[in-house]
N, C-alpha and C positions, 0 to 999 in steps of 0.2 A: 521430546524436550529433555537433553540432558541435563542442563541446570541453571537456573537463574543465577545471575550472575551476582553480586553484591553491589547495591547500590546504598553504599552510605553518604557519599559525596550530593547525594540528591535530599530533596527539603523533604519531610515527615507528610507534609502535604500534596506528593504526587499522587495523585487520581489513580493511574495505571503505572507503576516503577518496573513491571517486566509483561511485553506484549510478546502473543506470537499470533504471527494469522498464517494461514494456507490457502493454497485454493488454485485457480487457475487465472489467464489472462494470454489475452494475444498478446505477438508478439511485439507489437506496436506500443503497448501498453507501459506507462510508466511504471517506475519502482512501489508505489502508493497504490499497494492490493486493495482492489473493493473500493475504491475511492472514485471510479471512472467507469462508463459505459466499457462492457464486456471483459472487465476483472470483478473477479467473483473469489470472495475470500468469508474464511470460517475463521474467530477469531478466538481467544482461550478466555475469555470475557461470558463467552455465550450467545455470540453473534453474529450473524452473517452478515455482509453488507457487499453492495453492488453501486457505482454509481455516487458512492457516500450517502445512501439509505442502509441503514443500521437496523435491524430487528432479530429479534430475538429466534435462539435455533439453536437443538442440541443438546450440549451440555460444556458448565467452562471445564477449559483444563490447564494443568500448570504442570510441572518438573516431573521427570518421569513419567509420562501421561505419552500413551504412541497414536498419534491420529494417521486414518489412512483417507489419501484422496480420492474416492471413485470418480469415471467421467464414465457415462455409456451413450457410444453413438449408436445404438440399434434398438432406438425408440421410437420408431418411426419419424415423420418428423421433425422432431424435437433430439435435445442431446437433453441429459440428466445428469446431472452433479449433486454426489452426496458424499458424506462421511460418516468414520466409523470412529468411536474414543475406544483403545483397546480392547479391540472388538465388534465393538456394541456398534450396530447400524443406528444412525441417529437422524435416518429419511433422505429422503428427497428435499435437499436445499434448494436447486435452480432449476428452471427447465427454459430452454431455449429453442428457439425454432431455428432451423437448422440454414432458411436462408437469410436469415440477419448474420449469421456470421461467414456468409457467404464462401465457404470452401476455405476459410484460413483457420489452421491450426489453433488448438490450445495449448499453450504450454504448462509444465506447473512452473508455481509464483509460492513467495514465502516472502513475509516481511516480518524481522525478529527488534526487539527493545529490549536489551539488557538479559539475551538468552543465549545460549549455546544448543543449539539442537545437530542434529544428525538424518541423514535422507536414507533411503533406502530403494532404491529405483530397482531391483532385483537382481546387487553385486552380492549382495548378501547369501549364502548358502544355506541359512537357517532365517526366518522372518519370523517378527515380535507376534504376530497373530495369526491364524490363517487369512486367505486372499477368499473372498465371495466368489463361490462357482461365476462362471461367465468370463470374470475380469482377469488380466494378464499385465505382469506389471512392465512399464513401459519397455526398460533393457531387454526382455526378451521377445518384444518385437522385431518382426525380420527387418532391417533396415531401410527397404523399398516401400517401408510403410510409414515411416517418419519422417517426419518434417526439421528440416534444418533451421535455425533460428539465426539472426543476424549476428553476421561472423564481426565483434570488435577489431581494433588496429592487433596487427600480428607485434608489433615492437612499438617504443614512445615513440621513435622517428616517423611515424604514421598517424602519431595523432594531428588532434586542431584542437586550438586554443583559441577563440577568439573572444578579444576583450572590447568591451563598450566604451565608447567616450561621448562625453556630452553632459552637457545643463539639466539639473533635475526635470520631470516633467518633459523632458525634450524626447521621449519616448521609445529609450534603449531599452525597456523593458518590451514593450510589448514589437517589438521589431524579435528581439531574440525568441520572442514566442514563437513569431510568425516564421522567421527563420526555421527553427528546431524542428515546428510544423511541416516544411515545405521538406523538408531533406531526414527523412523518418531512417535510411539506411545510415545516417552518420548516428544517431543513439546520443544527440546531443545531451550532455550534462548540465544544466544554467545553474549555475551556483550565482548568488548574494542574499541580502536578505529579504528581498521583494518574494525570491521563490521560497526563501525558507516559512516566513510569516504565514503565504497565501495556504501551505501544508497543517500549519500551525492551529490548535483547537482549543477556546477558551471557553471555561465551564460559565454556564449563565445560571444566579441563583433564583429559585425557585421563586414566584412573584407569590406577593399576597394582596387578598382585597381591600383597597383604599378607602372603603369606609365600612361601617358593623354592616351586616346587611346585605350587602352586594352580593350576586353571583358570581362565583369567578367562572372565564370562559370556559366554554365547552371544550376547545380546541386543548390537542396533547402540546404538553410543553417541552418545546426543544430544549436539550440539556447542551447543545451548544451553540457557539455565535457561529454565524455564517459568515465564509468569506469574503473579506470586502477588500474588493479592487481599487486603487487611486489614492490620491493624497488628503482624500478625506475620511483615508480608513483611521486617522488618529483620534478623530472624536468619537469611533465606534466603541474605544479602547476606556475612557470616563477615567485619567489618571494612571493608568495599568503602563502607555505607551512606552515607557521609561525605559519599563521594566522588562517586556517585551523585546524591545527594536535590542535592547542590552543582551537578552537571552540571545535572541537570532545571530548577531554577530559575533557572539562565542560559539554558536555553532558553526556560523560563516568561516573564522577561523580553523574550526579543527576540520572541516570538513577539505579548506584547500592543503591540509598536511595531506590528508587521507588520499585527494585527489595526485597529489606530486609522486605517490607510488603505484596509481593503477594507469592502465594501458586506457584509457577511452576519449571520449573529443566532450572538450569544455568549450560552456559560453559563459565569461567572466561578466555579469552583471551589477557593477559594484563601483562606487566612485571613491 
């Protein structure tokens, strides 16, 4: 992690102002390390998560801190994923059986917030720590043994753009799911704020007992709200909505600049 970057333009009250995670994920897998069945990600929080199940693993890190990725497929069965914080082995994170992921590739995966970090796949002639007997870092794998990931449009005149029309409700969103779903080699992008929201995580405050006396539940309490699909995820929001749907489409905005300079296929979900 070379450096957090400055976030003063952000409120005093951001939770997290500089994330990074690691980890692996097929290739199928969206951008949202850990968030989805077979992305598997270590976060500088202290965290592992898969799936968007969150537990604790490790140790956090931040700026100057060199995490290394291990995968080893020669566990019999099973594949193992762990990592190191410069250096330091910090266990066995995953263990997977090897015919759930059925003969397809891991790739690595990195999702950064407000960080500049640097990779090291073994261009490097000198590396931040040593490498664990056994493991060899991917570049100097002989090429007959790597898997090629899906190739993007070679120039813009290759990409797709396709934009929704229609009546709220009338179901452009979930058609663009199903689309993006059925055609996994185009690596659709859906941008509006339906997909930005459904990403989006709102802290839930800690409940207290309603009268002296009570037991409060047994059960762990979630520190966040769950995703809620439909038009009646506004009442999940108790006043917030406002300020929310207001957030997503300033990111809605800056994300179609960002899109008008990268080579990929969009699905404009947005009226």
């Amino acid at each position: 992690v070379n450096e957090e970057i400055s976030v003063k333009h952000l409120p005093s009250t951001e939770p997290d102002p500089h994330v990074v995670r690691v980890g692996w994920s097929l290739d199928s897998c969206s951008t949202q390390l850990g968030e989805e069945p077979f992305s598997y990600g270590y976060g500088g929080t202290g965290k592992k998560s898969t799936n968007c199940k969150f537990e604790n693993y490790g140790e956090t890190f931040a700026e100057n801190d060199v995490i290394a990725c291990l995968v080893d497929f020669e566990c019999g069965e099973e594949v193992e994923m762990s990592f190191m914080k410069n250096g330091k082995w910090l266990g066995v994170a995953y263990r997977v059986r090897k015919e759930l992921l059925g003969g397809r590739a891991l790739f690595p995966h990195v999702l950064v917030k407000n960080c500049a970090i640097e990779f090291n796949f073994g261009q490097r002639e000198d590396t931040y720590f040593s490498v664990p007997p056994g493991f060899t870092f991917i570049q100097h794998l002989p090429v007959a043994e790597r898997v090629r990931g899906t190739l993007g449009p070679k120039s813009k005149a290759e990409c797709e753009i396709l934009m929704m029309v229609g009546l709220p409700a009338a179901g452009k969103t979930t058609w663009a799911v199903k689309h993006a779903a059925a055609n996994p080699s185009k690596k659709y992008n859906i941008l509006g704020t339906n997909a930005i929201m459904d990403k989006m995580r709102v802290r839930r405050p800690p409940r207290s007992p309603r009268r002296r006396g009570c037991r409060a539940s047994s059960r762990r309490h979630r520190p966040l709200l769950p995703k809620v699909m439909g038009l009646r995820r506004q009442r999940n929001y108790a006043g917030r909505w406002d300020v929310l749907i207001q957030q997503a489409t300033q990111c809605l905005n800056r994300l179609i600049q960002i899109a008008a300079r990268k080579k990929r296929n969009y699905i404009l979900d947005q009226v």
